[in-house]
C-alpha positions in Angstrom: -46.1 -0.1 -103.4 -49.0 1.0 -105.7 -52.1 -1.7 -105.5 -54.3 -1.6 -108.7 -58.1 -2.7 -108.9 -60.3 -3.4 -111.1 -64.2 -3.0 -110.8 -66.7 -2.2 -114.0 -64.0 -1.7 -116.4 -62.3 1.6 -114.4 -58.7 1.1 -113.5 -58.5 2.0 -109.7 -55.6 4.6 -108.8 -53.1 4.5 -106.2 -54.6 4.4 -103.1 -51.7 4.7 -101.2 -53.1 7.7 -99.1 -51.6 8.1 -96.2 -48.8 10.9 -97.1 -52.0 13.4 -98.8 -54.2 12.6 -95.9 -51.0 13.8 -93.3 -50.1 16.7 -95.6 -53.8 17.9 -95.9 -53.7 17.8 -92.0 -50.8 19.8 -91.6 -51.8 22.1 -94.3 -55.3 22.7 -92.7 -53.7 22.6 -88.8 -51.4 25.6 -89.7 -54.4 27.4 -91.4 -56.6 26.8 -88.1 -53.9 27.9 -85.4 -53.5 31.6 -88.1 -57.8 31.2 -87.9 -58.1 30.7 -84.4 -55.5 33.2 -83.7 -56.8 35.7 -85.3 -60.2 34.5 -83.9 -59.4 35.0 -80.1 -57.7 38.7 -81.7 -60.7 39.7 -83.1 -63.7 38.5 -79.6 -60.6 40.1 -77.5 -61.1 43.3 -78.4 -64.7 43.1 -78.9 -65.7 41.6 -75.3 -63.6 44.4 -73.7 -65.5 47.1 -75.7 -68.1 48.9 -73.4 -70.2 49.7 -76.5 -70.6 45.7 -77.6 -73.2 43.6 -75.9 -71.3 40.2 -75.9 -74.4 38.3 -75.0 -76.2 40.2 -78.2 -72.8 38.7 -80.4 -72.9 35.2 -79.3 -76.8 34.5 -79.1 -77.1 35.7 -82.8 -73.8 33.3 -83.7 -76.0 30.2 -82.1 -78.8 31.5 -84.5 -76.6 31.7 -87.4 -74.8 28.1 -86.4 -77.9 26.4 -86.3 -78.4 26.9 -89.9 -74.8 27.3 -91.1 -74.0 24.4 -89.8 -75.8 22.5 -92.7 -72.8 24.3 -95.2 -69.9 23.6 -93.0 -71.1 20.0 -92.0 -72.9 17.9 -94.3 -72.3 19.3 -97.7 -68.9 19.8 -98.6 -68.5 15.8 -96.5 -70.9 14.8 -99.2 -69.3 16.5 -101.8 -66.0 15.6 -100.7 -66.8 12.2 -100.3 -68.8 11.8 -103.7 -66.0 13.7 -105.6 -63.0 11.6 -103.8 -64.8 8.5 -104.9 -65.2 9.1 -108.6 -61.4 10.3 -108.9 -60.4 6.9 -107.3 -62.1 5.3 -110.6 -60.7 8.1 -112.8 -64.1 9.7 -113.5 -62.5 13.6 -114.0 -65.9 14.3 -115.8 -68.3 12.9 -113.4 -66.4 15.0 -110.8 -67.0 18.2 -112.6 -70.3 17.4 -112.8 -71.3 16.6 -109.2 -69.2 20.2 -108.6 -71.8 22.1 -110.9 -75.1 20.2 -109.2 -73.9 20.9 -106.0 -73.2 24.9 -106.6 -76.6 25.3 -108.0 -78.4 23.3 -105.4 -76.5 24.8 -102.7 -77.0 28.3 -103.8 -80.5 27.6 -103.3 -80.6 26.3 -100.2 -78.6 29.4 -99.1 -80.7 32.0 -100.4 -83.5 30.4 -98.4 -81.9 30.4 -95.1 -80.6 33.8 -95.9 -83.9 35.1 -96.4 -85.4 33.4 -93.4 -82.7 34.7 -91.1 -82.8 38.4 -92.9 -86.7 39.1 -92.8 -87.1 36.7 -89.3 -84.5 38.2 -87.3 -87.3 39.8 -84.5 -89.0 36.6 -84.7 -85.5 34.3 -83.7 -84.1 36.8 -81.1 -87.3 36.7 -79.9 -87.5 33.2 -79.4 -83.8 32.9 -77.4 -85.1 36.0 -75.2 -82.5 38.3 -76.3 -84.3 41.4 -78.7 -80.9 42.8 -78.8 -79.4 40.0 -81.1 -82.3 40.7 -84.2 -79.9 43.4 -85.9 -76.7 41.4 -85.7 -79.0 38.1 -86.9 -80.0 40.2 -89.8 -76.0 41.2 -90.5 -75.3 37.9 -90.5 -77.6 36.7 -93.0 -75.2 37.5 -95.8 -72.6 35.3 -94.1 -75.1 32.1 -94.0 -75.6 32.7 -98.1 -71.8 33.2 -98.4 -71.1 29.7 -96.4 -73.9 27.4 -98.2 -71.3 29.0 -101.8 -68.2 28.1 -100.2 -69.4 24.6 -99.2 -69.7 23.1 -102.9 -66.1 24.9 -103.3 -64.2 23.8 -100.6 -66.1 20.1 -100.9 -64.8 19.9 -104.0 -60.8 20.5 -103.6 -61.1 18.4 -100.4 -62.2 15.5 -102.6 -59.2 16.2 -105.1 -57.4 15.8 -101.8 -56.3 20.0 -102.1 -56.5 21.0 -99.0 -54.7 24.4 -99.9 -57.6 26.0 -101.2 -59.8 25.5 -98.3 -56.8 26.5 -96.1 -56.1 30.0 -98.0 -59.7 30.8 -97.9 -60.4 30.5 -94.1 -57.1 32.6 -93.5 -58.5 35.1 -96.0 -62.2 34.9 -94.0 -60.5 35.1 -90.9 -58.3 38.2 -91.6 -60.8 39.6 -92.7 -63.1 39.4 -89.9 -60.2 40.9 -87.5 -59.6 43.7 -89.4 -63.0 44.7 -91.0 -65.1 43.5 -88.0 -63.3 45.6 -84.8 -63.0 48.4 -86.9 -66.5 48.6 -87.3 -67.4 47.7 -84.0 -65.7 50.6 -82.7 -67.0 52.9 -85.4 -70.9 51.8 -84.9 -70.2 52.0 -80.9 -68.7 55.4 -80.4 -72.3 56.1 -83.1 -74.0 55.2 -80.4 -77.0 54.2 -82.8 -80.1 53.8 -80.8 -81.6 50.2 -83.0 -77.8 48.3 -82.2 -74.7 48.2 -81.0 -71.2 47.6 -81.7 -72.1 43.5 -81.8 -73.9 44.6 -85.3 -70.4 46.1 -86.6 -68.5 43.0 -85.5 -71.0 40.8 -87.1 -70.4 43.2 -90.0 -66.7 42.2 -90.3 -67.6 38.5 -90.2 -69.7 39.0 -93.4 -67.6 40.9 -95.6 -64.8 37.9 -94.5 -66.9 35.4 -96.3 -68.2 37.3 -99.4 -63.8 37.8 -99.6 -63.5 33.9 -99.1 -66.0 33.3 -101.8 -64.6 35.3 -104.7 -61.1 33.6 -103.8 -62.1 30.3 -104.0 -64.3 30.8 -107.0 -61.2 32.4 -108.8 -59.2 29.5 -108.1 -61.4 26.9 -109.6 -61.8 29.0 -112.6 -57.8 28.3 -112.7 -57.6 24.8 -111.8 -60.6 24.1 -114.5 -58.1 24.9 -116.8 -55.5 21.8 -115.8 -58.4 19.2 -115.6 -58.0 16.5 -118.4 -61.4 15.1 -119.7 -61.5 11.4 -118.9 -64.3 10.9 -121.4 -66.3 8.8 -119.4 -70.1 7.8 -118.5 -71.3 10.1 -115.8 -74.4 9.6 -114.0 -77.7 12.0 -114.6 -78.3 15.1 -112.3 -81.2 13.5 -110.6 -78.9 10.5 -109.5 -76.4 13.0 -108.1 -78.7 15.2 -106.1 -79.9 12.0 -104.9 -77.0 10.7 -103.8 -76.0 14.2 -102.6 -78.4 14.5 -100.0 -78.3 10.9 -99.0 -75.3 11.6 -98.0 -75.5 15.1 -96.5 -78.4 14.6 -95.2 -77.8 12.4 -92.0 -74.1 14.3 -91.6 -76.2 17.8 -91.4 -79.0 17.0 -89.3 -76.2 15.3 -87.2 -74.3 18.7 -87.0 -77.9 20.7 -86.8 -78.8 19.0 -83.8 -76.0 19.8 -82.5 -76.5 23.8 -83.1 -79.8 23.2 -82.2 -78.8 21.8 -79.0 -76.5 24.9 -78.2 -79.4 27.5 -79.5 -81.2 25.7 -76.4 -78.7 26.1 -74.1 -78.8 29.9 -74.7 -82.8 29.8 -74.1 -82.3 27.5 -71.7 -79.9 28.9 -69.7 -81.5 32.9 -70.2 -85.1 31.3 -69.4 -83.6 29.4 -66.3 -81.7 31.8 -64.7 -84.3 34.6 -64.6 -87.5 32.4 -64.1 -86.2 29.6 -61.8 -83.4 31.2 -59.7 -84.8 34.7 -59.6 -81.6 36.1 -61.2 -82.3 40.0 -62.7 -82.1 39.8 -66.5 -78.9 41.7 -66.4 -77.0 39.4 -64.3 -78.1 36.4 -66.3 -76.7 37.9 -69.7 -73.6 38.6 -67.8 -73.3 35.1 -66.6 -74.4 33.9 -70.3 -71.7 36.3 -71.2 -68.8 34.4 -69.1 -70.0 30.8 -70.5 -69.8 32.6 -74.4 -66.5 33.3 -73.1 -65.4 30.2 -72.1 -67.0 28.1 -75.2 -64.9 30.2 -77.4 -61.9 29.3 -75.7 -63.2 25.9 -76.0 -63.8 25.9 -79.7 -59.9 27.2 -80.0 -58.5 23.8 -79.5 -61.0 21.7 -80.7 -61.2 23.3 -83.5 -57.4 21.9 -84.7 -59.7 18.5 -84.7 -61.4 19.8 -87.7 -58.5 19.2 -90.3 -58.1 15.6 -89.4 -61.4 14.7 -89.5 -62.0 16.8 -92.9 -58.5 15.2 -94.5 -59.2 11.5 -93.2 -62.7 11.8 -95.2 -60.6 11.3 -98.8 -57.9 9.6 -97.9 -60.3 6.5 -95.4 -62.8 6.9 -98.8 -60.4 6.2 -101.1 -58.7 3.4 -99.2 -61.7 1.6 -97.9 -63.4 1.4 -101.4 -60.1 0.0 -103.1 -60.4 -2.7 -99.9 -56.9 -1.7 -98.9 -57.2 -2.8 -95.4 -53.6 -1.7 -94.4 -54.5 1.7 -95.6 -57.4 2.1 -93.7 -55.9 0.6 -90.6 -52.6 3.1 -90.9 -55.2 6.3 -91.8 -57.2 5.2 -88.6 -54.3 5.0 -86.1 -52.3 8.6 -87.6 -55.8 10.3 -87.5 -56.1 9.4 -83.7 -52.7 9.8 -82.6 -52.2 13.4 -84.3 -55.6 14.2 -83.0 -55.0 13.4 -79.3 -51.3 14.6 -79.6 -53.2 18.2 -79.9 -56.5 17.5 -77.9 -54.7 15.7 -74.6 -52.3 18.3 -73.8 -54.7 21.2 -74.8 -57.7 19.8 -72.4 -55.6 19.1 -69.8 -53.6 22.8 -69.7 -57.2 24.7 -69.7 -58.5 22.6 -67.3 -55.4 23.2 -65.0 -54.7 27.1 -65.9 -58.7 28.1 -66.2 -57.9 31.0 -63.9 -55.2 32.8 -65.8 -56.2 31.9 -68.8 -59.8 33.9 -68.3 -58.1 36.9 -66.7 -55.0 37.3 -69.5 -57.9 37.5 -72.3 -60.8 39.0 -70.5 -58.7 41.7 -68.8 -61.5 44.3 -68.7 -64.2 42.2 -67.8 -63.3 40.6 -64.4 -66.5 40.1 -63.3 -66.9 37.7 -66.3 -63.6 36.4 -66.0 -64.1 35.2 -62.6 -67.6 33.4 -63.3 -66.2 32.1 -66.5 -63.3 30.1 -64.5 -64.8 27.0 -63.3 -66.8 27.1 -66.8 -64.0 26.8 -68.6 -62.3 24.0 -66.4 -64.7 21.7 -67.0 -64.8 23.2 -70.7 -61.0 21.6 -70.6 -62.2 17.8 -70.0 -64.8 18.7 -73.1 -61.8 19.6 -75.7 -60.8 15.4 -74.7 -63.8 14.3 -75.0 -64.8 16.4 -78.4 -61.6 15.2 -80.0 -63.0 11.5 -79.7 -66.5 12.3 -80.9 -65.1 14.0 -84.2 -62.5 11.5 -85.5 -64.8 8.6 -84.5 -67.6 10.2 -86.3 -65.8 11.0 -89.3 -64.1 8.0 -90.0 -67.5 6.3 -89.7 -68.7 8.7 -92.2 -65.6 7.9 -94.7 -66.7 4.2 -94.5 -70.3 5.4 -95.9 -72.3 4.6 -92.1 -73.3 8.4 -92.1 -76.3 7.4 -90.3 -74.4 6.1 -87.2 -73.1 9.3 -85.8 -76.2 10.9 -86.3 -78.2 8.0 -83.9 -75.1 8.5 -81.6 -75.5 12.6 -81.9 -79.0 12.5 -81.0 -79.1 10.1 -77.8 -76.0 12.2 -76.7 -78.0 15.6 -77.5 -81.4 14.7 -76.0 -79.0 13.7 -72.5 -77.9 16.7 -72.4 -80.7 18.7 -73.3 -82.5 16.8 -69.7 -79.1 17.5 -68.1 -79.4 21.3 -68.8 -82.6 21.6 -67.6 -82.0 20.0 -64.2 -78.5 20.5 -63.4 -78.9 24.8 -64.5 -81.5 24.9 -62.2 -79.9 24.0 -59.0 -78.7 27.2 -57.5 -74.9 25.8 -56.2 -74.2 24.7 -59.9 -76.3 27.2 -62.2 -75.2 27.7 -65.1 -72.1 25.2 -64.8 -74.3 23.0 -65.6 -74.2 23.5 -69.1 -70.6 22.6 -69.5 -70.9 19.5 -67.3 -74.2 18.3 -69.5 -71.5 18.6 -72.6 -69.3 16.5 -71.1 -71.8 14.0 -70.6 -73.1 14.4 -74.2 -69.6 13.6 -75.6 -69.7 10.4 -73.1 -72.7 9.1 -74.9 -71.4 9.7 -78.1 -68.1 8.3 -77.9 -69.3 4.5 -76.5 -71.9 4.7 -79.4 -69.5 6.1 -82.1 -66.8 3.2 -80.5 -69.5 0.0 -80.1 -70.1 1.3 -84.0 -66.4 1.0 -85.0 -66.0 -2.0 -83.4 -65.5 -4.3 -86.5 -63.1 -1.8 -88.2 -60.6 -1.7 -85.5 -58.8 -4.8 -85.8 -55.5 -3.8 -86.8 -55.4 -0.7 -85.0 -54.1 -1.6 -81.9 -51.5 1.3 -82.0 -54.5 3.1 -81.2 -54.7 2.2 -77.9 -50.4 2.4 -76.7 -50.3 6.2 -78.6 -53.5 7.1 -76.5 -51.9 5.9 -73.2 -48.4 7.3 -73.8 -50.6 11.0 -75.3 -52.0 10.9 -71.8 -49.2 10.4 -69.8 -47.4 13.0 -71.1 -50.7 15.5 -71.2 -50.5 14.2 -67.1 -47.2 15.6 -66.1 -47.1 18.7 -68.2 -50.9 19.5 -66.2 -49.1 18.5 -63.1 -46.2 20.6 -64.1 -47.6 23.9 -65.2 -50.4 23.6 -62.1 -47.4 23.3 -60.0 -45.0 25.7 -61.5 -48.6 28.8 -61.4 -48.7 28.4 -57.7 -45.7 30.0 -56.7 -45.5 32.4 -59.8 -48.9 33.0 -59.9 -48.6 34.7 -56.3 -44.9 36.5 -57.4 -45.8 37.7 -60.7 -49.5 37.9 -60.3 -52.4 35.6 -62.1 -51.9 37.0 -65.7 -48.0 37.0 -66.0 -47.5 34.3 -63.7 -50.0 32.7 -66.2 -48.3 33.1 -69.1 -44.6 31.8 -67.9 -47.1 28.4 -66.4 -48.7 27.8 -69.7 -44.9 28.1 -72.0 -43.9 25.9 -68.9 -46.2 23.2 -69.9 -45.7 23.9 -73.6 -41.7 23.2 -73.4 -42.8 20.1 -71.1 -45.0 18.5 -73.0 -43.1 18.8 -76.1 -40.0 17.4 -74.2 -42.7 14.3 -73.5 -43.7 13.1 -76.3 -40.1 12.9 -77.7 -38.4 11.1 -74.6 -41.7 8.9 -74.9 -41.7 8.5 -78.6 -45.3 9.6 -78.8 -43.9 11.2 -82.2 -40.3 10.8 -83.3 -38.2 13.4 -84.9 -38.2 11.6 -88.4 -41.9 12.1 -88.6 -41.6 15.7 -87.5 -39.1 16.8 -90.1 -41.6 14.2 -93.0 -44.4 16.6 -91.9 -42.9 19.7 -92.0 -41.3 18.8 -95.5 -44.8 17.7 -96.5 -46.1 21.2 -95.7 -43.7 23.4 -98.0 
């Protein structure tokens, strides 16, 4: 049933949200598994290149993080928020507008962080003690400019609740990157340029992805302009926008940046420790920060399917919670979490449990790495859980306009593990495990903040709490089950094939689970594939 509102003279429209929120999930899910895919396709091939210094590649990724961040983070939420807001009033020509202040101040803000990371490449590679990373830095600078453009873009359908858009760009930037970026990195290595490596042509890839990504998404809102119906309406002055822009953005983004910031120390950190405190030759501590790159990007795989609930819960929680619709906000709460979970549970537990093959299938040529980056990645697997928390929790608060809660929560967790890192790298049983293990922690703090935060908007949501039990029950047994099932294959078919067979094991389990459990039922499977067509 449609509830109608009235507040200043706007009619409120239906806020009935909870189909859009679900299909913008599973619209952005499928894009992110193609994304991710094509992610772990294109650092595959790269890390087991002789001519690419992996430690080069991800050292100048935290650099460009720790600024792109801001464009993936707090700006399109703000946007996304501000434009999902107006529509719920109507206000088509109010939302136009806080599209065209945002592209111009965005474009701004990118040009300056592209300039600072182009001409201050020697300066920032010099500072994470890795010289080697100022070329791909450099590279890379075109990417920062291109992600600050898409931001404004992709904020912008995400308010109108279009999730396609954003979807069909990041497959597009993604492609992209495979193809264009190990093509190069092969051409630049086999070069053998003396001033970089094949990192700089993989970097390379990455770039020309996002100028692609830009130049779709800028031809489709040329197209959709042309179906936008002026509503005719008041709309506030440029000055109030901006205003309300950054007041927004601005605790969401230095939320995000603290949290690049955070992981741009880790890479000092755990460089600077490893050669000054434990004696370790320069050498062997880039390898070892090699194997922990390896194992966060097999982190980031999963965790990064948490993404499209937290970016489709922002509308759909907005537009609910300012119409007061407190069934809506308590039904978009509980799907957010359970979906969430129903990914992150299973995909925590299965890393944790298979860390060993799982290193050795995609790190074939690299065994050195593969074996250090094991018990990284194990530990790696309780972090996807915890993560999956962190980010619904945070973004919900964030749709109910408390933007500066997950911030306070972001930095207590961030300055823990910061004092972590320093002492638990340091002690020469753990090493650099202790960077993985101060994550963990970090997410700990975060989650009882974020949860002593949402305390007052929970009641209702007590389905919460029975999904999250029967999610983990099932995420149990198919751990137990594939560790189990690896022990005996593992040593008949070896550690990679016996690997593989464990981890479709645990895949065919858990998906048995959460039927027999009614975790999910078949009815809402075949709503949310229909919802996807």
């Amino acid at each position: 049933m449609q509830k109608f509102t009235r507040k200043e003279g706007f009619v409120l429209k239906n806020t009935n949200t909870k189909s859009s929120f679900l299909e913008g999930a599973f619209i952005l899910t499928i894009s992110t598994a193609f994304v991710k895919i094509a992610g772990l396709l294109f650092t595959i091939p790269i890390a087991n290149m002789e001519s690419v210094d992996m430690s080069n590649f991800y050292s100048a990724y935290d650099i460009y993080n720790m600024f792109a961040v801001l464009a993936s983070a707090g700006l399109p939420v703000a946007v996304s928020r501000m434009v999902s807001e107006t529509l719920v009033y109507g206000n088509t020509d109010e939302a136009e507008r806080i599209y065209k202040v945002s592209v111009r101040i965005f474009t701004i803000i990118g040009s300056i962080i592209a300039a600072v990371m182009f001409f201050g490449a020697e300066l920032l590679a010099g500072l994470i003690r890795n010289p080697g990373a100022a070329m791909p830095i450099r590279v890379l600078a075109v990417t920062a400019f291109c992600s600050f453009v898409m931001s404004s873009l992709r904020g912008y359908f995400q308010g109108n609740s279009n999730m396609r858009h954003t979807a069909f760009s990041q497959v597009i930037e993604a492609f992209s990157k495979l193809v264009f970026g190990c093509a190069l990195a092969y051409i630049i290595g086999k070069a053998e340029f003396t001033f970089m490596d094949g990192s700089t042509g993989a970097i390379a890839g990455v770039s020309i992805g996002a100028v692609l990504s830009v130049i779709y998404l800028r031809i489709n809102k040329k197209r959709s302009d042309k179906a936008i119906v002026p509503s005719n309406t008041p709309v506030r002055a440029d000055k109030a926008i901006i205003k309300e822009l950054f007041r927004i953005a601005i605790p969401v983004s230095l939320g995000a940046s603290v949290m690049s910031l955070v992981n741009l120390i880790d890479t000092a950190v755990i460089l600077g420790i490893l050669q000054d405190s434990l004696g370790y030759t320069e050498s062997l501590a880039k390898e070892l920060y090699a194997a922990f790159g390896h194992a966060k990007k097999i982190f980031n795989f999963p965790s990064a399917f948490i993404v499209p609930f937290s970016v489709s819960i922002l509308p759909a929680l907005t537009a609910a919670f300012t119409a007061k619709d407190k069934d809506g906000v308590a039904k978009n709460m509980t799907t957010c979490f359970k979906y969430a979970l129903m990914l992150a549970l299973p995909a925590g537990v299965g890393i944790a449990v298979l860390a060993g093959p799982i290193m050795n299938i995609l790190y074939f040529n690299v065994p050195a790495q593969a074996e250090a980056g094991t018990p990284i990645l194990a530990v790696f697997g309780v972090a996807v859980i915890l993560y999956a928390v962190v980010s619904i929790s945070g973004a919900i608060l964030q749709a109910f306009g408390r933007v500066n809660l997950p911030l306070i929560s972001l930095c207590v967790g961030s300055v823990v593990k910061c004092c972590l890192n320093f002492i638990l790298v340091g002690i020469e049983p753990i090493n650099i495990l202790g960077a993985p293990i101060a994550t963990c922690a970090c997410y700990v703090v975060m989650i009882t903040m974020n949860m002593i935060f949402l305390r007052k908007y929970l009641s209702g949501c007590g389905a919460i709490i029975v999904n999250t039990l029967k999610t983990t029950a099932a995420a149990l047994l198919m751990g137990v089950a594939a560790y189990f099932v690896n022990i005996p294959l593992g040593s008949f078919l070896g550690m990679k094939l016996g690997g593989l067979v464990s981890i479709c094991v645990g895949v065919v389990v858990y998906a048995v689970l959460i039927v027999v459990l009614k975790i999910v039922t078949l009815g809402e499977i075949k709503s949310m594939l229909r919802r996807g067509k």
